[in-house]
PyMOL commands that place a pseudoatom at each C-alpha (Angstrom):
pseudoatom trace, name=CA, resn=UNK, resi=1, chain=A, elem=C, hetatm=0, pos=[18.621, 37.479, -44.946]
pseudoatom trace, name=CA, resn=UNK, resi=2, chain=A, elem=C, hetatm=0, pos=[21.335, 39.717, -45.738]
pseudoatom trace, name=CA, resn=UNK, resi=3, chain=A, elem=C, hetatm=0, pos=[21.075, 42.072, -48.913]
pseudoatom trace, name=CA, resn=UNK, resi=4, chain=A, elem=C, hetatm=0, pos=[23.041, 41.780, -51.651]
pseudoatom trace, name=CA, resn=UNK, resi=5, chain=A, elem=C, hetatm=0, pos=[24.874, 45.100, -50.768]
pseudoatom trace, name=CA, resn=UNK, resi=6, chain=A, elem=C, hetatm=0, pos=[25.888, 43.526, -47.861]
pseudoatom trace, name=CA, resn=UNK, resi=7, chain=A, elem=C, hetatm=0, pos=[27.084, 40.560, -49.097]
pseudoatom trace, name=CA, resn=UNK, resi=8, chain=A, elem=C, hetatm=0, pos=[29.233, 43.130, -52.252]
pseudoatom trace, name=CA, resn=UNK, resi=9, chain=A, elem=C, hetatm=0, pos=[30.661, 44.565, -49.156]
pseudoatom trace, name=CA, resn=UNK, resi=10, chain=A, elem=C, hetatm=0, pos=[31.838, 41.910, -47.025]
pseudoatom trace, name=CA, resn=UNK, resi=11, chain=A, elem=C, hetatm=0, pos=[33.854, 40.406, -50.182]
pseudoatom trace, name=CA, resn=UNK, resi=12, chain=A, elem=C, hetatm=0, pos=[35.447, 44.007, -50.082]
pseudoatom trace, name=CA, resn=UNK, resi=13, chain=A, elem=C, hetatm=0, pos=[35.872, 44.138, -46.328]
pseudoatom trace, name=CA, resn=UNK, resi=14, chain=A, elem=C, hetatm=0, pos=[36.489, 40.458, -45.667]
pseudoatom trace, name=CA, resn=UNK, resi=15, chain=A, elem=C, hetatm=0, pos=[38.738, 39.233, -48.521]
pseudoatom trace, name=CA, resn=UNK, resi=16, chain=A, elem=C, hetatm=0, pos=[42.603, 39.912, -47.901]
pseudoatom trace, name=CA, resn=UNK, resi=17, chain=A, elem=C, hetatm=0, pos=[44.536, 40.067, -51.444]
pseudoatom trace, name=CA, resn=UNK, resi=18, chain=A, elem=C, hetatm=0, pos=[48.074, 38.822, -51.099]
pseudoatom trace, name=CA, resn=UNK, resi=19, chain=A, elem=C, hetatm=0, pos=[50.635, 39.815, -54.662]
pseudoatom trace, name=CA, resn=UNK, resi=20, chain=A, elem=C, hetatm=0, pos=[52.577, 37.202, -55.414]
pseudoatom trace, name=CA, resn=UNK, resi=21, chain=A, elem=C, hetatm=0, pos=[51.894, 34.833, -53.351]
pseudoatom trace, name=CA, resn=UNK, resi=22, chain=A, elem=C, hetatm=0, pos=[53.130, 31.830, -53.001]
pseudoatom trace, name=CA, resn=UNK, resi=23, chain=A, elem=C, hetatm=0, pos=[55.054, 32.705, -56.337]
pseudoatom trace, name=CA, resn=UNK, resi=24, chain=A, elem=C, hetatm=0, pos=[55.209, 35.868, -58.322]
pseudoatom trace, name=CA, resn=UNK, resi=25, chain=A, elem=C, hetatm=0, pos=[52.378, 37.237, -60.669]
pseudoatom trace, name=CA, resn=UNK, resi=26, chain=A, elem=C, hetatm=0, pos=[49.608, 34.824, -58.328]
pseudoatom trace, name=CA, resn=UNK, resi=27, chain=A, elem=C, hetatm=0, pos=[46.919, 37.345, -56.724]
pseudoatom trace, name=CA, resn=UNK, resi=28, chain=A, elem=C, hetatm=0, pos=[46.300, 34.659, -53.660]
pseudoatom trace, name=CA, resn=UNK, resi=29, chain=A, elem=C, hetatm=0, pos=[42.662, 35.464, -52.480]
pseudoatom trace, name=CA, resn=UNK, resi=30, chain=A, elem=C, hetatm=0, pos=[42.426, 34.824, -48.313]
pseudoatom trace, name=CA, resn=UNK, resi=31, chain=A, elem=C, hetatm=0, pos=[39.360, 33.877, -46.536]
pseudoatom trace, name=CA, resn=UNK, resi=32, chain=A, elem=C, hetatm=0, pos=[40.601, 33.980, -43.452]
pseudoatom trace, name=CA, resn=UNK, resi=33, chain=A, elem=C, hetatm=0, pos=[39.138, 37.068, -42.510]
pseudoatom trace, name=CA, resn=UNK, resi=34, chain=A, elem=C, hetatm=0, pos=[35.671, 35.771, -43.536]
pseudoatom trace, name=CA, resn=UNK, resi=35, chain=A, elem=C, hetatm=0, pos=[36.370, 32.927, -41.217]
pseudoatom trace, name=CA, resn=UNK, resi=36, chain=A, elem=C, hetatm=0, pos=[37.232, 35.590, -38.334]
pseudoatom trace, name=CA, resn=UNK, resi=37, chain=A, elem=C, hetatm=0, pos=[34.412, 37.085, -37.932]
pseudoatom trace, name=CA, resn=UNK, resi=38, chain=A, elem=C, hetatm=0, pos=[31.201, 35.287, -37.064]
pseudoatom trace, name=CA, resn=UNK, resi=39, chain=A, elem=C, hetatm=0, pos=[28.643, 37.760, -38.528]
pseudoatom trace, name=CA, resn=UNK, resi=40, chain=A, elem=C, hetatm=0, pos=[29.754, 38.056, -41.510]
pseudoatom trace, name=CA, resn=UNK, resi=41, chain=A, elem=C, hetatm=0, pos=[30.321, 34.254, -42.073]
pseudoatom trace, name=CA, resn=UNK, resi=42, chain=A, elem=C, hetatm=0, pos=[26.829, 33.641, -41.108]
pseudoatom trace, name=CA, resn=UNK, resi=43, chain=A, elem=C, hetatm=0, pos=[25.483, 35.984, -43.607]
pseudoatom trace, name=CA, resn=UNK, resi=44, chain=A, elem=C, hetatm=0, pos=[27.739, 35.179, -45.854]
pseudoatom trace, name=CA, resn=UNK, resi=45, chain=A, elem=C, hetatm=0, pos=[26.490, 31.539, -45.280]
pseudoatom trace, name=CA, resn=UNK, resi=46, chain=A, elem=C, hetatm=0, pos=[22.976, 32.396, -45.629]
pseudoatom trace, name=CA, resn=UNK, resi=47, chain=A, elem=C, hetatm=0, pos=[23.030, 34.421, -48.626]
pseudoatom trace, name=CA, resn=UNK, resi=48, chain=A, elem=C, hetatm=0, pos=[24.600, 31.335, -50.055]
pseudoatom trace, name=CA, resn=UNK, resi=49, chain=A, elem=C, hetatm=0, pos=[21.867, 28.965, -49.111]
pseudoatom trace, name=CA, resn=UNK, resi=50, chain=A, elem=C, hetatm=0, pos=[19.557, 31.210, -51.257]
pseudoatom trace, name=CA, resn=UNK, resi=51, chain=A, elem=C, hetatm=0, pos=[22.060, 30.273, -54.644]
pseudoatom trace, name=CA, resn=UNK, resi=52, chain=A, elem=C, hetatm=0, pos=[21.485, 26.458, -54.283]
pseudoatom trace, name=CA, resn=UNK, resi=53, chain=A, elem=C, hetatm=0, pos=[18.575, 24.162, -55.240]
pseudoatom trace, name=CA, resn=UNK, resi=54, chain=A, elem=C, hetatm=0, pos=[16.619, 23.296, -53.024]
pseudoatom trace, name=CA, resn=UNK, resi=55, chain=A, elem=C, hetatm=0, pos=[15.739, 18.946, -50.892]
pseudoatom trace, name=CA, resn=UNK, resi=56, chain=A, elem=C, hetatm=0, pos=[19.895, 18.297, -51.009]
pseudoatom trace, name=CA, resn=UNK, resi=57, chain=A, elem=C, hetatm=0, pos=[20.387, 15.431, -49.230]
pseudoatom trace, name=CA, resn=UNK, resi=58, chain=A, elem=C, hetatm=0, pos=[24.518, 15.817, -48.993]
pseudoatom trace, name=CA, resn=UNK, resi=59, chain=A, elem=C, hetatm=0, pos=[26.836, 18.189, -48.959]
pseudoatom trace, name=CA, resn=UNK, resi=60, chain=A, elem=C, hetatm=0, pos=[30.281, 17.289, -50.584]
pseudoatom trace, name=CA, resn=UNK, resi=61, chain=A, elem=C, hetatm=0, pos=[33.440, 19.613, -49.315]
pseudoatom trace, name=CA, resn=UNK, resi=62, chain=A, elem=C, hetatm=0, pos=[36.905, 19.579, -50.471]
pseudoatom trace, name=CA, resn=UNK, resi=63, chain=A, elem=C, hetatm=0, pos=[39.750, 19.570, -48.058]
pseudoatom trace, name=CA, resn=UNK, resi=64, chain=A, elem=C, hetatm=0, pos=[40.661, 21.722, -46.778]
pseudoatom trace, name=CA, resn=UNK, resi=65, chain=A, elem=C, hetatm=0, pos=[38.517, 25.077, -46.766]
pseudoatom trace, name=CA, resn=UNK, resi=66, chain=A, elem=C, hetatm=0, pos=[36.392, 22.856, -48.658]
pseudoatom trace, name=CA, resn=UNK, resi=67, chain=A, elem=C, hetatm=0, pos=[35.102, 21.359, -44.995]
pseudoatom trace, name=CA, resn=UNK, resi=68, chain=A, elem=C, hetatm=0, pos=[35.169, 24.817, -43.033]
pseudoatom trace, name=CA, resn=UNK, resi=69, chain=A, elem=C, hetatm=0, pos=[32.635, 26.200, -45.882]
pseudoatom trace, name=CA, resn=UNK, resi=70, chain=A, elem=C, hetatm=0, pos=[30.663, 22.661, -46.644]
pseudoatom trace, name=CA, resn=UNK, resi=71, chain=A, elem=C, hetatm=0, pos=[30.122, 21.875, -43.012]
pseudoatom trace, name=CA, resn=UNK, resi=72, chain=A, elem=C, hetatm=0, pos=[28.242, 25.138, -41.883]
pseudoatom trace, name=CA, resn=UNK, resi=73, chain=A, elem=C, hetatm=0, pos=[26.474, 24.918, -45.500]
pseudoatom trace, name=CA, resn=UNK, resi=74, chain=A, elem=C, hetatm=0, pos=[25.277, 21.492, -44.376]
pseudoatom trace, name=CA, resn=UNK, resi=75, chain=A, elem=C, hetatm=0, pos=[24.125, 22.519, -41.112]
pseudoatom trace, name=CA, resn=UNK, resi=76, chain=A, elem=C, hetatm=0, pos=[21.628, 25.197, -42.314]
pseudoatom trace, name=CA, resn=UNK, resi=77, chain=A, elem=C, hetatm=0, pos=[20.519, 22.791, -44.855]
pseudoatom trace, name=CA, resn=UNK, resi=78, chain=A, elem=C, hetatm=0, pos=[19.807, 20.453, -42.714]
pseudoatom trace, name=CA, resn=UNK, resi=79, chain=A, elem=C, hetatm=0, pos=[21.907, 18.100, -45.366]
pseudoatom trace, name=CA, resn=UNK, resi=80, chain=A, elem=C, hetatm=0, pos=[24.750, 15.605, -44.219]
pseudoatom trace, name=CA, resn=UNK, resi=81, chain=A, elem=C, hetatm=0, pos=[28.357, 16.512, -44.933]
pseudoatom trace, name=CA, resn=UNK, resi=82, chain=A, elem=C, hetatm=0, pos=[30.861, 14.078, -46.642]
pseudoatom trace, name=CA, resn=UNK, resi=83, chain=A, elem=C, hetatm=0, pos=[34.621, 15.249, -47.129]
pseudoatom trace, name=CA, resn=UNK, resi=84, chain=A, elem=C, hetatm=0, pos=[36.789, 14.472, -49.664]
pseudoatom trace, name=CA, resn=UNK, resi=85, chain=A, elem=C, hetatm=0, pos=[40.085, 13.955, -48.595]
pseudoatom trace, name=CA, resn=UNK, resi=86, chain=A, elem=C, hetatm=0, pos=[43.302, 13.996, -50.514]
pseudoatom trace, name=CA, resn=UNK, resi=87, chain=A, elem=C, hetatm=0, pos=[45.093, 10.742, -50.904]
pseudoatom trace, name=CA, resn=UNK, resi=88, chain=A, elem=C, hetatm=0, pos=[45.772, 8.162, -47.808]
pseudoatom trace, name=CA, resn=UNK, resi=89, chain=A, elem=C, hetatm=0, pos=[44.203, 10.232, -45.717]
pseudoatom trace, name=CA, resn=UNK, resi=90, chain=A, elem=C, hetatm=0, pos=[40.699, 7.568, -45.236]
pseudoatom trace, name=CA, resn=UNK, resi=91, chain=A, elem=C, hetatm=0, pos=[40.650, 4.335, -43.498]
pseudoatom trace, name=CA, resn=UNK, resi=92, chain=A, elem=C, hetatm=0, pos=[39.487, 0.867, -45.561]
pseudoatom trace, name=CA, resn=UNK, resi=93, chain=A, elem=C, hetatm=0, pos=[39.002, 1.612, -49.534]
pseudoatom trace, name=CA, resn=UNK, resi=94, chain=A, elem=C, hetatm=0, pos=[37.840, 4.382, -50.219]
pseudoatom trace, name=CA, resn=UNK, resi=95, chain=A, elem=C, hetatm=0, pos=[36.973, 5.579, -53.657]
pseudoatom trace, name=CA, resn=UNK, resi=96, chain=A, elem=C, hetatm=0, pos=[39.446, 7.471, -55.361]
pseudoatom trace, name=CA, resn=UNK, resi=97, chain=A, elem=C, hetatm=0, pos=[40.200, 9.979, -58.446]
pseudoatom trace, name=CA, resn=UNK, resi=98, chain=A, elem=C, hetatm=0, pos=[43.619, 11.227, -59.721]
pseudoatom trace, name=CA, resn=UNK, resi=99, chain=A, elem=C, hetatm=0, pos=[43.995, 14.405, -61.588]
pseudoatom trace, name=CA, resn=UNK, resi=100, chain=A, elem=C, hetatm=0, pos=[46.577, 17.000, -62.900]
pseudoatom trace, name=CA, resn=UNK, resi=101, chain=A, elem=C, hetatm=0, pos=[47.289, 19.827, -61.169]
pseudoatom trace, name=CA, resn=UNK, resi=102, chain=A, elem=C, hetatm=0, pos=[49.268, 22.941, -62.926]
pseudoatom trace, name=CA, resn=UNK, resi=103, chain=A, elem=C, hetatm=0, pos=[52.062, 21.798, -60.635]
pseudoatom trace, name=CA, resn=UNK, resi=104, chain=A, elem=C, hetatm=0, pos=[52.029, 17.998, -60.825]
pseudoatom trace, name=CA, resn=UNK, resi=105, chain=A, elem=C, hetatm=0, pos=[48.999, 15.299, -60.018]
pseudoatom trace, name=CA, resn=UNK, resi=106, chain=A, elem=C, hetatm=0, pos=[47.130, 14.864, -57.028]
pseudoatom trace, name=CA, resn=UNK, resi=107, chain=A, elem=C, hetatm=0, pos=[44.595, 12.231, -55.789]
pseudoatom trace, name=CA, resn=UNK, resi=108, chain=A, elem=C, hetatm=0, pos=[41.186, 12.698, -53.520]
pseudoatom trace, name=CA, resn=UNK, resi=109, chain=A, elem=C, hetatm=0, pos=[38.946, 10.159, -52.184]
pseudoatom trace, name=CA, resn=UNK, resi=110, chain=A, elem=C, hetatm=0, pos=[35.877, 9.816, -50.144]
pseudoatom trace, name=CA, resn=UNK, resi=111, chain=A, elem=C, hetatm=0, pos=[35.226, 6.738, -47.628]
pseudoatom trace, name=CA, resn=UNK, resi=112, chain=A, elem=C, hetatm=0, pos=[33.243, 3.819, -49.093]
pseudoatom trace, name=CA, resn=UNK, resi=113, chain=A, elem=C, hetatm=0, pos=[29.980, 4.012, -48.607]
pseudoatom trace, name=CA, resn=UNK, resi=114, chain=A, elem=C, hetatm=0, pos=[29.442, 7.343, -47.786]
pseudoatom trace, name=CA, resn=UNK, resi=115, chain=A, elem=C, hetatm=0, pos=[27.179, 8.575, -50.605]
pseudoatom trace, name=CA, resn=UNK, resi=116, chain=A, elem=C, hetatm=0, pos=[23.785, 6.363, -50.932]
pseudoatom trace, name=CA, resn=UNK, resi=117, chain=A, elem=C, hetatm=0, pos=[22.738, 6.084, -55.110]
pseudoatom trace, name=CA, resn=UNK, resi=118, chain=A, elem=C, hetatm=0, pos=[20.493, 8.652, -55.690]
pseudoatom trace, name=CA, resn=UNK, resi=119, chain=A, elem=C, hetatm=0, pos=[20.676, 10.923, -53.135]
pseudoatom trace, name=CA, resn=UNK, resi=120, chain=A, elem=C, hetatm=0, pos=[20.558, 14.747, -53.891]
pseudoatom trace, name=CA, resn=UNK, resi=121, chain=A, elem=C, hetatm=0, pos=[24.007, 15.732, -53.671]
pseudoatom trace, name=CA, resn=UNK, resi=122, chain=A, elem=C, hetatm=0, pos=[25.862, 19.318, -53.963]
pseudoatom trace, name=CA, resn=UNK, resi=123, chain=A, elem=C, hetatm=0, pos=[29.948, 19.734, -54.074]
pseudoatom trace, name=CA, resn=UNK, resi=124, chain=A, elem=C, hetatm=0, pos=[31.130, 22.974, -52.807]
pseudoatom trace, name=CA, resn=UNK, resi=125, chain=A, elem=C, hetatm=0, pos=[34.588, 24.045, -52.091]
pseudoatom trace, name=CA, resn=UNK, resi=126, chain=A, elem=C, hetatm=0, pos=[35.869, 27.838, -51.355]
pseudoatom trace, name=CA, resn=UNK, resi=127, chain=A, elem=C, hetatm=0, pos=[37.860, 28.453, -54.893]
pseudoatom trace, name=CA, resn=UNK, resi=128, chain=A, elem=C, hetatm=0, pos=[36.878, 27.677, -58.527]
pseudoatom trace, name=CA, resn=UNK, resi=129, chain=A, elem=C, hetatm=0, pos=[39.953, 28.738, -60.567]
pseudoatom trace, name=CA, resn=UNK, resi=130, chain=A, elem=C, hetatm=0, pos=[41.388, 26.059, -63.376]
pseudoatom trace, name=CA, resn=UNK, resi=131, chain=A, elem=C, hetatm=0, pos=[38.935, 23.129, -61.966]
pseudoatom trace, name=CA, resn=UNK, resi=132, chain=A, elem=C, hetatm=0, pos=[41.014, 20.233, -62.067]
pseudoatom trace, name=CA, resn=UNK, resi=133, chain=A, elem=C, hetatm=0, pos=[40.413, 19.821, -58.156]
pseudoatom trace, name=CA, resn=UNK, resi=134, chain=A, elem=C, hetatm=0, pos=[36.575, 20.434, -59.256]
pseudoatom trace, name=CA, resn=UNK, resi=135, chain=A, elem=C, hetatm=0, pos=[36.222, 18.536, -62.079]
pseudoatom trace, name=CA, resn=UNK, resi=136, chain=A, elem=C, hetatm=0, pos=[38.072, 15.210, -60.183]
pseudoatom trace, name=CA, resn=UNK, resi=137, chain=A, elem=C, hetatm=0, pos=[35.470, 16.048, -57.028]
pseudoatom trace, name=CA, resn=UNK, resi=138, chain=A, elem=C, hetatm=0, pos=[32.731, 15.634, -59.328]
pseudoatom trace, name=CA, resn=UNK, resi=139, chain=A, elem=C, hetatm=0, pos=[33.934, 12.633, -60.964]
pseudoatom trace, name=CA, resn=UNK, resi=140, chain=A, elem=C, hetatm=0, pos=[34.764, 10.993, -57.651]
pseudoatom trace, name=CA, resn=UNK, resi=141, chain=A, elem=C, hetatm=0, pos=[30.808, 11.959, -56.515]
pseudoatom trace, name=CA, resn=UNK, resi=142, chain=A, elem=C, hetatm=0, pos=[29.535, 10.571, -59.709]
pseudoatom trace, name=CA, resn=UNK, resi=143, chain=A, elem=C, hetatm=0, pos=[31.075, 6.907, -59.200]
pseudoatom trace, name=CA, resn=UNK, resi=144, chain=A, elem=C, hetatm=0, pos=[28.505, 6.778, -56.108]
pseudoatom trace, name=CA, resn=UNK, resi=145, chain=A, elem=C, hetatm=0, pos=[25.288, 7.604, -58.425]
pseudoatom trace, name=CA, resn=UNK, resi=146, chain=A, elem=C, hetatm=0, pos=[23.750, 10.251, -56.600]
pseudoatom trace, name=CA, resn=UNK, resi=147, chain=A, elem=C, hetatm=0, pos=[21.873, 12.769, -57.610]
pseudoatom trace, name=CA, resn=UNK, resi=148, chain=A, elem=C, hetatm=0, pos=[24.316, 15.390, -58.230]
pseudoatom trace, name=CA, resn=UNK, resi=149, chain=A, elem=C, hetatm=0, pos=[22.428, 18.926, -58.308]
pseudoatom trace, name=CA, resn=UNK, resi=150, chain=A, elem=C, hetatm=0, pos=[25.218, 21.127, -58.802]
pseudoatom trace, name=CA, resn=UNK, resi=151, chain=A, elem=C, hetatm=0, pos=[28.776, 22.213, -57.519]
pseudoatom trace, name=CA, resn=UNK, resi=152, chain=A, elem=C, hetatm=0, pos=[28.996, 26.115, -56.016]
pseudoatom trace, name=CA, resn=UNK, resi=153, chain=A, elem=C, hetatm=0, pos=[31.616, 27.859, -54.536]
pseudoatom trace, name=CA, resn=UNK, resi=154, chain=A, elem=C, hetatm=0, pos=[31.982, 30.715, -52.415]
pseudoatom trace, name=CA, resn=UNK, resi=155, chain=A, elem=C, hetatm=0, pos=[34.654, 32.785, -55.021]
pseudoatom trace, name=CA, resn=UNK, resi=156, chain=A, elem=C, hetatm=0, pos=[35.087, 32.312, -58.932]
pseudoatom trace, name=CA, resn=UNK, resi=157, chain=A, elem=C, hetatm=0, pos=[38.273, 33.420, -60.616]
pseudoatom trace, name=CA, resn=UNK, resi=158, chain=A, elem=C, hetatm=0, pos=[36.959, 33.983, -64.169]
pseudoatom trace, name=CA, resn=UNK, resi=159, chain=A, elem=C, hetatm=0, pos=[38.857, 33.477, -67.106]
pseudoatom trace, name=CA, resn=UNK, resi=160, chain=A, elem=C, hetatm=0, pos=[40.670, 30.840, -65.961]
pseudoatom trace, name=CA, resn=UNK, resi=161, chain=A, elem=C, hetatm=0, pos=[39.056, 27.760, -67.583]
pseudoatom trace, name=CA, resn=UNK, resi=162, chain=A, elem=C, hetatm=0, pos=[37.318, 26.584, -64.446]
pseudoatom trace, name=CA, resn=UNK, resi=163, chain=A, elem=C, hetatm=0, pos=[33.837, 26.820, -65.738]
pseudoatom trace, name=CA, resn=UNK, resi=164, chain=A, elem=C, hetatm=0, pos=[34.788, 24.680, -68.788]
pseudoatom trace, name=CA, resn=UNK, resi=165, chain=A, elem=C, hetatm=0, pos=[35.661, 21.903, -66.572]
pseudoatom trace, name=CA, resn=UNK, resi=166, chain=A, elem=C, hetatm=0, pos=[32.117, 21.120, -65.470]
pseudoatom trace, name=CA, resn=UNK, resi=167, chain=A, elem=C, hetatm=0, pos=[29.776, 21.856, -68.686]
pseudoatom trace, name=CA, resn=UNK, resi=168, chain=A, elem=C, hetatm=0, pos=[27.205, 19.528, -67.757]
pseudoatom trace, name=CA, resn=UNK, resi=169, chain=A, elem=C, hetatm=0, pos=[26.531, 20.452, -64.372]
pseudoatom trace, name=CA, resn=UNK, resi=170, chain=A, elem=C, hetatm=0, pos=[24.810, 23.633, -62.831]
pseudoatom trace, name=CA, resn=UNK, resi=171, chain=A, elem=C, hetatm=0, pos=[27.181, 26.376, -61.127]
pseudoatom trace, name=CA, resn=UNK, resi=172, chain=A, elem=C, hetatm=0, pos=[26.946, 29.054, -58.531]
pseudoatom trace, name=CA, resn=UNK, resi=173, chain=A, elem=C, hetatm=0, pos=[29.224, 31.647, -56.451]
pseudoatom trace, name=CA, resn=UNK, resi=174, chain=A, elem=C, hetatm=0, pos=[28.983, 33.915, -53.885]
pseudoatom trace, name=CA, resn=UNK, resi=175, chain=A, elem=C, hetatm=0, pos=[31.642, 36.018, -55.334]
pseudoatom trace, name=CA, resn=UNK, resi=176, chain=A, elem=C, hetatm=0, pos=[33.277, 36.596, -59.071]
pseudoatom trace, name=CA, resn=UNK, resi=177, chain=A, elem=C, hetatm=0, pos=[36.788, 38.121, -59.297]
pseudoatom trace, name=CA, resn=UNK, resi=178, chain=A, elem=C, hetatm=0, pos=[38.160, 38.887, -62.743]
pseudoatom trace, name=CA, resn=UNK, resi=179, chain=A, elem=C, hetatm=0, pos=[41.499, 37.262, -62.635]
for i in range(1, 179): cmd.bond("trace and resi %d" % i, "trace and resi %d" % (i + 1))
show_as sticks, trace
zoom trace
């Protein structure tokens, strides 16, 4: 298990920052070189198994980064992985929730029948920022009537509302930047 000093030091090391990007005064946060380097995705991965409760059933990942995070997550669990995609992207009906963006609206789903009612569920997804794609993940998890045991997320920006967005429903992160 890696320390915690570790772990300080690979969001340092391993965590490009990119000013204004994609449009001015937006610090964009990159994973990529996390994703680059096996090690320290692996202990990055199981330092973050030691944040979540414990007998989850499913793991629920956003697209994208959502799946690249969730899937490895799952693995070491020994959990299944369901994706939620973003709108027309699933085959048959699949459930669906709409949401507002700070940009405009957007809609995920997950395929129908992929979550059985009560299972112990967790939704995880690489960013936590304003929520909305959080809160609408949730809310799409919720129509299946698991039990849902949490969201986490590998980085937090704090301060911007995120938190807020899911009151009722118990949070970690690997990593907190002030934003």
């Amino acid at each position: 298990m890696p320390s915690v000093e570790e772990i300080r030091a690979l969001r340092t090391s391993h965590i490009a920052e990119y000013p204004d990007f994609p449009v001015p005064g937006v610090l964009f946060r990159d994973i990529t070189p996390l994703l680059r380097d096996h090690a320290a995705l692996r202990a990055v991965i199981r330092h973050w198994i030691s944040l979540l409760p414990g007998d989850i059933e499913y793991v629920v990942g956003t697209e994208a980064r959502g799946f690249v995070l969730g899937a490895p997550l799952a693995y070491e669990l020994g959990a299944g992985f369901i994706p939620v995609r973003k709108a027309g992207k699933l085959p048959g009906t699949p459930a669906s929730v709409s949401y507002d963006l700070e940009y405009g609206s957007a809609v995920v789903e997950i395929a129908e029948g992929s979550l059985p009612a009560g299972a112990r569920t967790l939704v995880i997804d690489d960013l936590l920022a304003t929520g909305g794609t959080a809160a609408a993940t949730v809310e799409l998890v919720r129509q299946f009537d698991v039990d849902l045991v949490g969201a986490s997320f590998l980085i937090e920006l704090e301060g911007l509302g995120g938190r807020d967005k899911l009151p009722d429903l118990p949070l970690s992160v690997v990593w907190s930047f002030p934003n």
